[in-house]
DRENPA-3360 file (N, C-alpha, C; in nm, 2 decimals, always signed):
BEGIN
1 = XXXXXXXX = +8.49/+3.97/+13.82/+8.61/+4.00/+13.90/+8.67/+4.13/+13.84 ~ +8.73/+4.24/+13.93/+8.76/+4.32/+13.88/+8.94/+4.36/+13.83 ~ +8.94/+4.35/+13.73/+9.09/+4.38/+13.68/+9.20/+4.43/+13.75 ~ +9.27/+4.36/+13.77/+9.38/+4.39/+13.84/+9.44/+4.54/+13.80 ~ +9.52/+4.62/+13.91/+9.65/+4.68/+13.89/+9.76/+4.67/+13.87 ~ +9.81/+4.74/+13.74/+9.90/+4.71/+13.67/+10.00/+4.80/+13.68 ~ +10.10/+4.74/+13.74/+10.24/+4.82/+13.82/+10.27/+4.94/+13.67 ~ +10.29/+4.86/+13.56/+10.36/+4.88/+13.45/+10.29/+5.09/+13.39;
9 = XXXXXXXX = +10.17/+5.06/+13.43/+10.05/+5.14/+13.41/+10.02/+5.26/+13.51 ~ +10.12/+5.21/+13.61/+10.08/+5.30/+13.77/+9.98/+5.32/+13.78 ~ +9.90/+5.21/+13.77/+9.73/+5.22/+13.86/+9.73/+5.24/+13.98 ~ +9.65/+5.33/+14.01/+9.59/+5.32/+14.18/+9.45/+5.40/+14.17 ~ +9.37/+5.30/+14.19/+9.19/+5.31/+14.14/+9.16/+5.39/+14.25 ~ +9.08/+5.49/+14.20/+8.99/+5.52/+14.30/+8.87/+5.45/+14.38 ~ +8.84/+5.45/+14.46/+8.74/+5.38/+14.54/+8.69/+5.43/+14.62 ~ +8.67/+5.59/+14.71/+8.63/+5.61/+14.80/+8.52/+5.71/+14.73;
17 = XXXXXXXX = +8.41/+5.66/+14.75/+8.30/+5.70/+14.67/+8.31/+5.90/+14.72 ~ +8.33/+5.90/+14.85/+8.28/+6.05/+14.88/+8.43/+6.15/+14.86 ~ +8.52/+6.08/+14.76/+8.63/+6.18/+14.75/+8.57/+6.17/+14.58 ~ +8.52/+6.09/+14.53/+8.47/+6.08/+14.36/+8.37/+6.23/+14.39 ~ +8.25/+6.17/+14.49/+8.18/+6.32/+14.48/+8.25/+6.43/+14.50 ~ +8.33/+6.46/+14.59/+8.38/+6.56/+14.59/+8.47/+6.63/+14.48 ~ +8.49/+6.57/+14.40/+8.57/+6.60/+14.29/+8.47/+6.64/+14.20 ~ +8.37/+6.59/+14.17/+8.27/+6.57/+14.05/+8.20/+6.72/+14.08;
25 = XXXXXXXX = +8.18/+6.71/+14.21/+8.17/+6.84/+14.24/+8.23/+7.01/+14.26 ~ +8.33/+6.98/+14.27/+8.49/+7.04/+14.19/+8.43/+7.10/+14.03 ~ +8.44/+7.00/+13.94/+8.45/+7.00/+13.80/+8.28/+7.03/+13.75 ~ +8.20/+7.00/+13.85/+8.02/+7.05/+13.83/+8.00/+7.05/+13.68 ~ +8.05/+6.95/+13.57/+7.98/+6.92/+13.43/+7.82/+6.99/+13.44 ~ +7.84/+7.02/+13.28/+7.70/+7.01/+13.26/+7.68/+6.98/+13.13 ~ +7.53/+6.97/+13.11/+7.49/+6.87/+12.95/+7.54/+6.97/+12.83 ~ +7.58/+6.88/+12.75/+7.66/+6.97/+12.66/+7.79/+7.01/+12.62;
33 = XXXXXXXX = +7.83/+7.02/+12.74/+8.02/+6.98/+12.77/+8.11/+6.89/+12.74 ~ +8.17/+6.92/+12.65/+8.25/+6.81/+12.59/+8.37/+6.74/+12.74 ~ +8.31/+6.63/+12.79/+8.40/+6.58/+12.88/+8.44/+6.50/+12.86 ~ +8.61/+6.53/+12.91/+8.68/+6.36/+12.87/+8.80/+6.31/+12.98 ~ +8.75/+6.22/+13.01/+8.83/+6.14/+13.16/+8.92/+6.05/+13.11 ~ +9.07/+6.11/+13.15/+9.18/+6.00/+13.11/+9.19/+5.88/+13.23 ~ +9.16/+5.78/+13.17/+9.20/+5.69/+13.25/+9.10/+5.64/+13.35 ~ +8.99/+5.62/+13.33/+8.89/+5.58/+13.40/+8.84/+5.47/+13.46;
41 = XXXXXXXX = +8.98/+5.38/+13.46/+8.99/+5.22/+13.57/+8.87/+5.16/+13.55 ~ +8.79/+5.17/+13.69/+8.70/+5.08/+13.72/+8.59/+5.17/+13.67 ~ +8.59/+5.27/+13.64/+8.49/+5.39/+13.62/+8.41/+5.40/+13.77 ~ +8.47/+5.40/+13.86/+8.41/+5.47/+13.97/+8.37/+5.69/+13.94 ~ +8.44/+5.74/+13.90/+8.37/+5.83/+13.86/+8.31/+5.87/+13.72 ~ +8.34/+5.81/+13.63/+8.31/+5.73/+13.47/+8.13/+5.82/+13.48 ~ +8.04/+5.72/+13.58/+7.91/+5.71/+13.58/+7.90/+5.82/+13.64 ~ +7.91/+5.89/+13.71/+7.89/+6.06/+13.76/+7.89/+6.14/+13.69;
49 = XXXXXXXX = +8.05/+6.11/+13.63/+8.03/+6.23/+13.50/+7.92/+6.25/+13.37 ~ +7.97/+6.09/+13.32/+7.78/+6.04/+13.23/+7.68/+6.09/+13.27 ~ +7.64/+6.09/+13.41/+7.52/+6.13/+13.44/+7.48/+6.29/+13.39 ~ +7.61/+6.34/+13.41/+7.56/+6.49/+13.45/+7.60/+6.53/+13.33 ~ +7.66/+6.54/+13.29/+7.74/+6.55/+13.14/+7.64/+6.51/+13.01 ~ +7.58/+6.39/+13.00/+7.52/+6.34/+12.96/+7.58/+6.27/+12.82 ~ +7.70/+6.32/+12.82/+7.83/+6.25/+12.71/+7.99/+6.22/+12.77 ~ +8.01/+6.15/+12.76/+8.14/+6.14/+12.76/+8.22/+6.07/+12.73;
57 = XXXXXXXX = +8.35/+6.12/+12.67/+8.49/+6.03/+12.59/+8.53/+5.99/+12.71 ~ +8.63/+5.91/+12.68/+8.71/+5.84/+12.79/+8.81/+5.82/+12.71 ~ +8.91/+5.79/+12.75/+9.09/+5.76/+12.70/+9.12/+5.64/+12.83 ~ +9.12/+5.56/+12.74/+9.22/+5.41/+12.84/+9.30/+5.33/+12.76 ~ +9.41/+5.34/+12.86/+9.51/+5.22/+12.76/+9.52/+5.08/+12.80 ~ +9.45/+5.04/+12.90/+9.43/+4.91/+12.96/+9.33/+4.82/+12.87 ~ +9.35/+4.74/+12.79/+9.30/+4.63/+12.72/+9.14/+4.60/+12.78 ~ +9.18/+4.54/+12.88/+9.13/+4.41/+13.00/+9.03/+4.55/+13.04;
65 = XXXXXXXX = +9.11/+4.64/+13.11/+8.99/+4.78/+13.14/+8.86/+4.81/+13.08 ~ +8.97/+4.84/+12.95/+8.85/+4.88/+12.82/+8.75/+4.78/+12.80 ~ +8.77/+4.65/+12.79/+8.65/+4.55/+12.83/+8.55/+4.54/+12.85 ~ +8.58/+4.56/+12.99/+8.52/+4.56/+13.11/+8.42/+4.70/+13.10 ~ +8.50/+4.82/+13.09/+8.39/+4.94/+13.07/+8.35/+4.94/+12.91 ~ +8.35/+4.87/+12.84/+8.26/+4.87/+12.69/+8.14/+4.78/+12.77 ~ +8.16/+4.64/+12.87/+8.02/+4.59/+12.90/+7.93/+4.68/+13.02 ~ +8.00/+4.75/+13.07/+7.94/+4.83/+13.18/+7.89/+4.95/+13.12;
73 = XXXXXXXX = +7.89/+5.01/+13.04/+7.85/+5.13/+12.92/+7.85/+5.07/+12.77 ~ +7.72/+5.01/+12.73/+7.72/+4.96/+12.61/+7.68/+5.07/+12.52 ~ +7.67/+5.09/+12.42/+7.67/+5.18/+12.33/+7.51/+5.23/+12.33 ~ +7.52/+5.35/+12.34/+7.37/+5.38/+12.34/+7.35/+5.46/+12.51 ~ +7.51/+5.46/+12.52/+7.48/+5.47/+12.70/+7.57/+5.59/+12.72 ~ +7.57/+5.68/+12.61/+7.72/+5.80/+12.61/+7.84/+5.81/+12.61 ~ +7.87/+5.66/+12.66/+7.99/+5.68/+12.64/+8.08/+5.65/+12.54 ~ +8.18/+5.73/+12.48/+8.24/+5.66/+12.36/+8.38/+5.67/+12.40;
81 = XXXXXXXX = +8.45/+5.50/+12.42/+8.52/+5.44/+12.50/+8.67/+5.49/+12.39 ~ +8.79/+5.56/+12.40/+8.89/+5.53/+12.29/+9.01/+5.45/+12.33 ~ +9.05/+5.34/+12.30/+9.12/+5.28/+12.37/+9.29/+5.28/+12.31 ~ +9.37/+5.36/+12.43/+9.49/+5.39/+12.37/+9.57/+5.49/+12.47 ~ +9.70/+5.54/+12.38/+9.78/+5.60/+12.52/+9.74/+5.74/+12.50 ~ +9.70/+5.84/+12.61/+9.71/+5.94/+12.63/+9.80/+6.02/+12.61 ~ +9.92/+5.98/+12.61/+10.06/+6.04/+12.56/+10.04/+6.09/+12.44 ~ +9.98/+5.98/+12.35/+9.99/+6.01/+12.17/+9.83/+6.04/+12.14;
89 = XXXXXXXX = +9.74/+6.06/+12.19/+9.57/+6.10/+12.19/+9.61/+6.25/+12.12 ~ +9.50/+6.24/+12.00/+9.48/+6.38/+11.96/+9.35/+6.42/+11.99 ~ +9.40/+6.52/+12.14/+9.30/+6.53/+12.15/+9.23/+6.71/+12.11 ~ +9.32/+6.75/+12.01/+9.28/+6.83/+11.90/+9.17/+6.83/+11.81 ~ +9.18/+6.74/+11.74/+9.09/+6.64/+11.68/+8.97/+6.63/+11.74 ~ +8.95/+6.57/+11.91/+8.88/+6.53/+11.98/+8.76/+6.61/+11.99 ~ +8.84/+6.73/+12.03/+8.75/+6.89/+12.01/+8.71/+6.96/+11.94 ~ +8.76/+6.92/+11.79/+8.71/+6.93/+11.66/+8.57/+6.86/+11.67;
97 = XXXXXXXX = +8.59/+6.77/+11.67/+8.47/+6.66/+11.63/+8.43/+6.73/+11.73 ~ +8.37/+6.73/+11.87/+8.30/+6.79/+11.95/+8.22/+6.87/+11.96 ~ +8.34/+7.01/+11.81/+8.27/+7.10/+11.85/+8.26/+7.16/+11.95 ~ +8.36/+7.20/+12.04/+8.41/+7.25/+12.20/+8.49/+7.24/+12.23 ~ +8.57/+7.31/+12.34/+8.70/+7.30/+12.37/+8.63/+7.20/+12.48 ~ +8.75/+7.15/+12.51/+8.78/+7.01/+12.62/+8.80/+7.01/+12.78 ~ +8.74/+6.98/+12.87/+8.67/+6.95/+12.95/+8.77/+6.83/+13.03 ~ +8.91/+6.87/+13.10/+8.94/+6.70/+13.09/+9.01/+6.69/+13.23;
105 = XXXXXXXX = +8.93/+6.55/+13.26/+8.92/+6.47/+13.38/+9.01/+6.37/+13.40 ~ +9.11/+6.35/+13.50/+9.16/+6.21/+13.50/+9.22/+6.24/+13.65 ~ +9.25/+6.11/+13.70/+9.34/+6.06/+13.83/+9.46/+6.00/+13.74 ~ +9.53/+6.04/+13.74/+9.65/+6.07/+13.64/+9.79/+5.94/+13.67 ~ +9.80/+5.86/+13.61/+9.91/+5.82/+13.69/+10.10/+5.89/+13.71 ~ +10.12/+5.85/+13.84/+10.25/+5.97/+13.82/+10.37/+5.95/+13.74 ~ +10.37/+5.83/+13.71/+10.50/+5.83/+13.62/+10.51/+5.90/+13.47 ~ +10.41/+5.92/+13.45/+10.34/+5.99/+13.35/+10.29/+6.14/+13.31;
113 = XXXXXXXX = +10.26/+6.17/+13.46/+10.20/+6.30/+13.44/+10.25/+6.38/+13.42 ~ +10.37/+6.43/+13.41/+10.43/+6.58/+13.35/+10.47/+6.55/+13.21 ~ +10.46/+6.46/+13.14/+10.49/+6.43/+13.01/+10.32/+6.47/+12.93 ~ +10.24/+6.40/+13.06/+10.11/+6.39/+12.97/+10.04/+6.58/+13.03 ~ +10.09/+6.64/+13.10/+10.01/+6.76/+13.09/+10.11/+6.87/+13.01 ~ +10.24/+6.85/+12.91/+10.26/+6.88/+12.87/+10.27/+6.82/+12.73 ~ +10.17/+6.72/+12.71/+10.15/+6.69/+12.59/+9.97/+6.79/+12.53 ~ +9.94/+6.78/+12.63/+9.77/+6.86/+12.69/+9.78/+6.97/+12.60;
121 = XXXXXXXX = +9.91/+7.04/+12.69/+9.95/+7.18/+12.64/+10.02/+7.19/+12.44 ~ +10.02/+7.17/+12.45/+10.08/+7.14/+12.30/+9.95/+7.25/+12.23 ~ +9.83/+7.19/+12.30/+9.75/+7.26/+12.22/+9.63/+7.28/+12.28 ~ +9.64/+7.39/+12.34/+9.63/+7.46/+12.46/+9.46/+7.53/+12.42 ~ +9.44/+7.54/+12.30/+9.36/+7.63/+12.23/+9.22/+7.50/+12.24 ~ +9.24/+7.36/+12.26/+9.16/+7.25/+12.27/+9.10/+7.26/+12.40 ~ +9.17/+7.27/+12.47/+9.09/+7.26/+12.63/+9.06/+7.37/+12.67 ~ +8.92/+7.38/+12.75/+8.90/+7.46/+12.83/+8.95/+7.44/+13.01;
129 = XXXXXXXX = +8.97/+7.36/+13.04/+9.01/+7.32/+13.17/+9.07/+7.19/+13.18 ~ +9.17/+7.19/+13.31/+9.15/+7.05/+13.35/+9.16/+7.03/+13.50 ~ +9.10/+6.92/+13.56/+9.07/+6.85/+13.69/+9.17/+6.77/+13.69 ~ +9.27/+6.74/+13.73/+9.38/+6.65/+13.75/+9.39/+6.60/+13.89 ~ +9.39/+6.50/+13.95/+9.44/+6.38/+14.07/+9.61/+6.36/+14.04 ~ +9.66/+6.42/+14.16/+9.86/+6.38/+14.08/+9.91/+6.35/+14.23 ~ +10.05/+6.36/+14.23/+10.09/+6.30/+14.37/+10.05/+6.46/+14.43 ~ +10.09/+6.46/+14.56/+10.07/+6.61/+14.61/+10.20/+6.67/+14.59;
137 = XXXXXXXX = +10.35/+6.64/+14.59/+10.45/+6.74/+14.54/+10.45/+6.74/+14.39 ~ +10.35/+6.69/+14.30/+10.33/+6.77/+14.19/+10.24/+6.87/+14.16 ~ +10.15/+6.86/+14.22/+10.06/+6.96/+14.26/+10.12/+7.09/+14.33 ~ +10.22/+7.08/+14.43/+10.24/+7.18/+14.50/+10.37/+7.28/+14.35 ~ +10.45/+7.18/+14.28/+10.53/+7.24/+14.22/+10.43/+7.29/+14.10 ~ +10.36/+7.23/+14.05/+10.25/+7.34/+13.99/+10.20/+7.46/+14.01 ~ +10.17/+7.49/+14.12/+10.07/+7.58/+14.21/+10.15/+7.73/+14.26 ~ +10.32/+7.67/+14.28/+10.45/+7.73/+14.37/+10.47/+7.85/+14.31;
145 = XXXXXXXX = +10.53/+7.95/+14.39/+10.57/+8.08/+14.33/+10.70/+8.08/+14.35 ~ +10.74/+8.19/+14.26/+10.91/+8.22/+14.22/+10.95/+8.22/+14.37 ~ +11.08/+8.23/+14.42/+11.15/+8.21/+14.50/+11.11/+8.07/+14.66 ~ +11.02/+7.98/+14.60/+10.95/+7.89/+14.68/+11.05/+7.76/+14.63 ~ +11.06/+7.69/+14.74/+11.15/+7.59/+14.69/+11.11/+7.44/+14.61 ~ +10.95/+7.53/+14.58/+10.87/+7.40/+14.48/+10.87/+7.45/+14.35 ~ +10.92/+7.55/+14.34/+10.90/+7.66/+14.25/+10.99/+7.58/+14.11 ~ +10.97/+7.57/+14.00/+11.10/+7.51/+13.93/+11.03/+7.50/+13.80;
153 = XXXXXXXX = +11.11/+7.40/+13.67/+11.06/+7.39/+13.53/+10.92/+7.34/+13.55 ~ +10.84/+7.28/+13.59/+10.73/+7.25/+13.56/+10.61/+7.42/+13.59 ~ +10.62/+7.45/+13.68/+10.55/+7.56/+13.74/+10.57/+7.69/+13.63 ~ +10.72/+7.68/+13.59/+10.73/+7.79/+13.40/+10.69/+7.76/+13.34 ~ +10.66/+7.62/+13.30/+10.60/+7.58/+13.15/+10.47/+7.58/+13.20 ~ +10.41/+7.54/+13.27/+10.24/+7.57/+13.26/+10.16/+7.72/+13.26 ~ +10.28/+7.80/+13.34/+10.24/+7.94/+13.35/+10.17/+8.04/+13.24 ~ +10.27/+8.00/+13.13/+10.20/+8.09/+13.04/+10.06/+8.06/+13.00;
161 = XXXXXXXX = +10.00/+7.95/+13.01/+9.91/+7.85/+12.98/+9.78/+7.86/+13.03 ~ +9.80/+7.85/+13.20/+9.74/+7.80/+13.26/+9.72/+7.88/+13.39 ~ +9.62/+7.91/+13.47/+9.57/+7.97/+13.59/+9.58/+7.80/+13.68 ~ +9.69/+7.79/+13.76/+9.68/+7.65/+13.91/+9.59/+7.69/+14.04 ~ +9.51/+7.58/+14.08/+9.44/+7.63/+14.21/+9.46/+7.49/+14.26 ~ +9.50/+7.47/+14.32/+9.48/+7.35/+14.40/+9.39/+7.32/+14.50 ~ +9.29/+7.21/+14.48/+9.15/+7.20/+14.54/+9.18/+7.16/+14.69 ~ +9.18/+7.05/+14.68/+9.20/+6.94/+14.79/+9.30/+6.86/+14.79;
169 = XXXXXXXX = +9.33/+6.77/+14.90/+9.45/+6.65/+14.93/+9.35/+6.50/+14.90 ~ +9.42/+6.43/+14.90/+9.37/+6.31/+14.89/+9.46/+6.20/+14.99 ~ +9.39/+6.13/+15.04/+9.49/+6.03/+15.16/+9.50/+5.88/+15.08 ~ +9.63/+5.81/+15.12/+9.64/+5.70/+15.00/+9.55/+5.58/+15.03 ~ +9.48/+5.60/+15.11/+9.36/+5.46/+15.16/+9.24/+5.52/+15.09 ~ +9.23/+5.62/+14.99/+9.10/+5.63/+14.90/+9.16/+5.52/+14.74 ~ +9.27/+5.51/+14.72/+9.28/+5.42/+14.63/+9.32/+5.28/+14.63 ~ +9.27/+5.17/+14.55/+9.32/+5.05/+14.57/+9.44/+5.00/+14.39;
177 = XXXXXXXX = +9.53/+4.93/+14.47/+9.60/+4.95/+14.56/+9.66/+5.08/+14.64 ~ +9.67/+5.10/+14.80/+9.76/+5.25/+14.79/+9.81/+5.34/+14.73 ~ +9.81/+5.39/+14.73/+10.01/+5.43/+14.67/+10.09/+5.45/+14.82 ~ +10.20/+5.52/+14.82/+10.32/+5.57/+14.90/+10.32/+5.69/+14.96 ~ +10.21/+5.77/+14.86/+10.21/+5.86/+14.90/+10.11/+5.95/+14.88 ~ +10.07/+6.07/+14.93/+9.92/+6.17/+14.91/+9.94/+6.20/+14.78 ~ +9.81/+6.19/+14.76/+9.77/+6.29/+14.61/+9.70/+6.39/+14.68 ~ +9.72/+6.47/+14.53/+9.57/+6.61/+14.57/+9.53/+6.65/+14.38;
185 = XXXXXXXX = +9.41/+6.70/+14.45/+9.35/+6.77/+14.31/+9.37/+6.89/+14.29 ~ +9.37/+6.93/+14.18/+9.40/+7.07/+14.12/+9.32/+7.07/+13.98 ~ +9.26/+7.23/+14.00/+9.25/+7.23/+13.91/+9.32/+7.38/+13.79 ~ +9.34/+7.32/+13.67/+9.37/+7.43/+13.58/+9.33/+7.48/+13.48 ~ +9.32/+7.59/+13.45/+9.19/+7.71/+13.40/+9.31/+7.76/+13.29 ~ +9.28/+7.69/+13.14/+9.33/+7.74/+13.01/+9.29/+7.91/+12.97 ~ +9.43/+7.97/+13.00/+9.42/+8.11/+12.95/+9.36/+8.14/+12.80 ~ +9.25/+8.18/+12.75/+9.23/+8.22/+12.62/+9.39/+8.30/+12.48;
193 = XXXXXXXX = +9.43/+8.34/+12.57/+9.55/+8.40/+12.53/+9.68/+8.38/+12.62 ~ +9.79/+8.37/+12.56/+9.89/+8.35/+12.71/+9.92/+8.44/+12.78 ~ +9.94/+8.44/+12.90/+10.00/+8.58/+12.98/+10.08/+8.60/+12.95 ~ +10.22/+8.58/+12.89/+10.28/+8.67/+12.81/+10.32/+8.56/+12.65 ~ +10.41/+8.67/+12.55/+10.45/+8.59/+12.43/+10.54/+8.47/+12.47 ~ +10.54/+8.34/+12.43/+10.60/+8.27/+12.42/+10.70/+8.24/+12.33 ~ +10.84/+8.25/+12.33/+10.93/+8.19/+12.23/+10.92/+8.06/+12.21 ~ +10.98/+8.07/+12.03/+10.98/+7.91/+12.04/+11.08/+7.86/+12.10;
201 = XXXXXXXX = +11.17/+7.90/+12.18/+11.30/+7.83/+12.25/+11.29/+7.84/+12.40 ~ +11.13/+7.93/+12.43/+11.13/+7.91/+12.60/+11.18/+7.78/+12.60 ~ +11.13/+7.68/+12.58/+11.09/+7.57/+12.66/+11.30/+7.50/+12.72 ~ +11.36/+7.50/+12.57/+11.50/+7.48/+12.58/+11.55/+7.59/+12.67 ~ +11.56/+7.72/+12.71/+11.60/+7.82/+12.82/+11.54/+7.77/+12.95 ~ +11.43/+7.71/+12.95/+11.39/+7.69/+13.07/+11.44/+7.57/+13.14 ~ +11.47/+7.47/+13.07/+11.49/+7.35/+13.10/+11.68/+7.39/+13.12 ~ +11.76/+7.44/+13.03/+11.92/+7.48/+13.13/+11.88/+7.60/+13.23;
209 = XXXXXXXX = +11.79/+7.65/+13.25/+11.83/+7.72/+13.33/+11.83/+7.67/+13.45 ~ +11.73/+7.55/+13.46/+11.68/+7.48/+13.57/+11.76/+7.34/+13.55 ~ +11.83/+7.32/+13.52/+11.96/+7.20/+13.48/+12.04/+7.17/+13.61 ~ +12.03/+7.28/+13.70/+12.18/+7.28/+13.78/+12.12/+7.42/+13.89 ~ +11.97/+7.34/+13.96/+11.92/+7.48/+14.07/+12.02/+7.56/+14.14 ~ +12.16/+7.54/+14.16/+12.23/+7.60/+14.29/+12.33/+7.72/+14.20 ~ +12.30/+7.67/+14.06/+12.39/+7.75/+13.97/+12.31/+7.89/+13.95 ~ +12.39/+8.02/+13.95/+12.32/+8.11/+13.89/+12.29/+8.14/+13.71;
217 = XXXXXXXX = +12.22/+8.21/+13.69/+12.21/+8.22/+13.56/+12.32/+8.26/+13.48 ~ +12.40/+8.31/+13.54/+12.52/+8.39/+13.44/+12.60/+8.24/+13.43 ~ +12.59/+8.14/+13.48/+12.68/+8.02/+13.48/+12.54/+7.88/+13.38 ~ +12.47/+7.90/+13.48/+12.37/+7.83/+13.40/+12.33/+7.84/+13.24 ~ +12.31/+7.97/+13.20/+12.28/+7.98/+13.10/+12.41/+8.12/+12.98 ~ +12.54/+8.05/+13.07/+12.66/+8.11/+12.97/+12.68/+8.04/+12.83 ~ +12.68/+7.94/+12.79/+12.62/+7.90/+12.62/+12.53/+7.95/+12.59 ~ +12.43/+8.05/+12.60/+12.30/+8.09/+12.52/+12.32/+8.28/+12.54;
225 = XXXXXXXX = +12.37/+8.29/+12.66/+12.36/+8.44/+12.66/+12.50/+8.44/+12.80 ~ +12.56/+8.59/+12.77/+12.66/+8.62/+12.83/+12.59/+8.71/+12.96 ~ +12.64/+8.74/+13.06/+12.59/+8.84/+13.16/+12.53/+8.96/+13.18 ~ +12.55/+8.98/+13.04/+12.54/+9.10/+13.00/+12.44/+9.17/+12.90 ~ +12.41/+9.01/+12.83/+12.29/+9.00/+12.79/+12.18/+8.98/+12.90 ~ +12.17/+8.91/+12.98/+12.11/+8.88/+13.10/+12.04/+8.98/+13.11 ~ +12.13/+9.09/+13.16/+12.08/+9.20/+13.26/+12.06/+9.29/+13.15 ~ +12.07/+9.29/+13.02/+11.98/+9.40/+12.94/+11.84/+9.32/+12.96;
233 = XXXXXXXX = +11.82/+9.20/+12.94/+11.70/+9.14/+12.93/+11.63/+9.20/+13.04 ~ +11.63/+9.26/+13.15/+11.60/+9.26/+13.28/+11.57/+9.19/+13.35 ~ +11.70/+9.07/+13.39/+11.70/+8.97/+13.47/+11.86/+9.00/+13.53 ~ +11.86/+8.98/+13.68/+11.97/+8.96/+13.75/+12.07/+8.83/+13.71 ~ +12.17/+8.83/+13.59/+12.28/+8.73/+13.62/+12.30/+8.65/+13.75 ~ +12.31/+8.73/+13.86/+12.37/+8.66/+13.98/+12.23/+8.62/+14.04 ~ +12.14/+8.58/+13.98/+12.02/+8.52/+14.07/+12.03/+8.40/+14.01 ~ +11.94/+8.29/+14.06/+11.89/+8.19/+14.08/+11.76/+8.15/+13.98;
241 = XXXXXXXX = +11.71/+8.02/+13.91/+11.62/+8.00/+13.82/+11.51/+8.04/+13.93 ~ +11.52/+7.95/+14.04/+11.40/+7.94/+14.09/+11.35/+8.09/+14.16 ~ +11.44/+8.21/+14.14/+11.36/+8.34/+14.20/+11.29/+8.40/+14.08 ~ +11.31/+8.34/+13.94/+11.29/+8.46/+13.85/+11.13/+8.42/+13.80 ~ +11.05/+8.53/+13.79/+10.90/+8.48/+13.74/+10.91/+8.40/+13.60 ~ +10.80/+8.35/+13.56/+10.77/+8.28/+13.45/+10.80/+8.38/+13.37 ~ +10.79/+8.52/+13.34/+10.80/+8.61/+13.21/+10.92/+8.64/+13.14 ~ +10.99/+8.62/+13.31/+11.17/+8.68/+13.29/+11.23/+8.60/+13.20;
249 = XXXXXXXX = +11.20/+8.40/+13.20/+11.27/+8.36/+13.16/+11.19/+8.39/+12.99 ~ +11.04/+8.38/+13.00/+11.03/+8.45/+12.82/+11.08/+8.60/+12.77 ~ +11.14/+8.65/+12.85/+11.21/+8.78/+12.80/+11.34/+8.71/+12.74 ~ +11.47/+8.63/+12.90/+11.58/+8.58/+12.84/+11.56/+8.49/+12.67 ~ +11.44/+8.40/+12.69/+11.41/+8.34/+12.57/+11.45/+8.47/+12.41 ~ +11.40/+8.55/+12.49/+11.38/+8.65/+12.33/+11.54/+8.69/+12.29 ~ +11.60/+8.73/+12.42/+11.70/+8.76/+12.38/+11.84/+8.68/+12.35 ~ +11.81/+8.53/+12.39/+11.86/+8.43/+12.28/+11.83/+8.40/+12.14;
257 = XXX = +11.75/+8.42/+12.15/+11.72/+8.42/+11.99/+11.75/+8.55/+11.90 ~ +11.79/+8.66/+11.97/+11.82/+8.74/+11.85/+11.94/+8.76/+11.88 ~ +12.06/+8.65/+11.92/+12.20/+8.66/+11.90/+12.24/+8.66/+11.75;
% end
């Protein structure tokens, strides 16, 4: 019998075999590739990627899961099962031992996911890619450009990172139980270098400046820099977080820091 869905966990399994191909097909593994699938439930796409891959880690935090996929991939069978939260996975380490940057696969649960693709990023220099399943307005605020009204803190912080393409939609009758609402795939392509320098205080500028969308930046971000500073940076005070590109806010970044 197969393991239930665990609210706690935000599971919603895949099961529609021809959206698994389609995906697998998407990510086209090949032998040699360090691949690793967060969260691999029932392992409906688990055995695809094995196949073609002809290795692969997995990350699960479900007990009862993990179980179940140690008797359905016994050892000797590629897969080497780690059982635990992907929040706290080093998967630094992962790619060490590998020997390759990282390869990583999951249908993501959403309560989770912008914590766990910015935990990914931490160390950015490990992955070569990732294939992610998310709701579809997290996907689109990924993907979004400056002045778009999907446009906002998540879509800055992956920028410097990351090239977004968003593959396909997904309808909520390919997973059991439903969800509420569409997912889609995306996938994102680790920059070798960032597209631009990163401060160590982007991440703190980006998050006030996006604190309070309807506020401008001369108001939003008046504790870190005055108006004046703004517009030496060459950024408009009287604009908006969500018009300004990902670089602008790493310029304001610089010029907080040398107050």
């Amino acid at each position: 019998m197969a393991a239930p869905a665990r609210r706690r966990f935000g599971q919603h399994f895949l099961h529609d075999p021809a959206v698994a191909a389609r995906i697998l097909q998407a990510i086209a593994p090949r032998p040699g590739e360090a691949v690793v699938e967060i969260g691999p439930g029932r392992g409906v796409l688990t055995r695809s990627l094995l196949a073609a891959a002809g290795h692969l880690d997995a990350v699960e935090i479900d007990r009862d899961l993990a179980a179940q996929l140690a008797k359905d991939f016994p050892p000797g069978s590629g897969l080497d099962l780690h059982v635990g939260d992907a929040l706290t996975f080093d998967f630094a380490a992962l790619a060490a031992l590998r020997g390759a940057r990282l390869r990583i696969v999951g249908n993501l649960p959403y309560n989770i996911s912008t914590p766990l693709l910015f935990h990914l990023l931490e160390t950015p220099a490990a992955h070569l890619d990732l294939h992610v399943m998310l709701q579809r307005e997290v996907i689109e605020r990924m993907a979004a450009a400056p002045g778009s009204k999907e446009y906002g803190r998540l879509t800055v912080m992956l920028a410097p990172w990351t090239r977004v393409e968003k593959l396909f939609d997904v309808g909520p009758g390919a997973f059991q139980p439903p969800p509420k609402v569409w997912s889609s795939v995306a996938r994102l392509t680790l920059r070798a270098t960032p597209a631009f320098d990163v401060p160590a205080n982007f991440a703190g500028l980006v998050a006030s400046a996006f604190s309070q969308r309807r506020k401008t930046l001369r108001n939003a971000l008046k504790t870190l820099l005055s108006a004046a500073e703004i517009q030496a940076a060459g950024v408009d005070p009287g604009a908006r977080a969500e018009v300004i590109p990902p670089a602008g806010f790493a310029a304001l970044a610089r010029a907080a820091a040398q107050r």
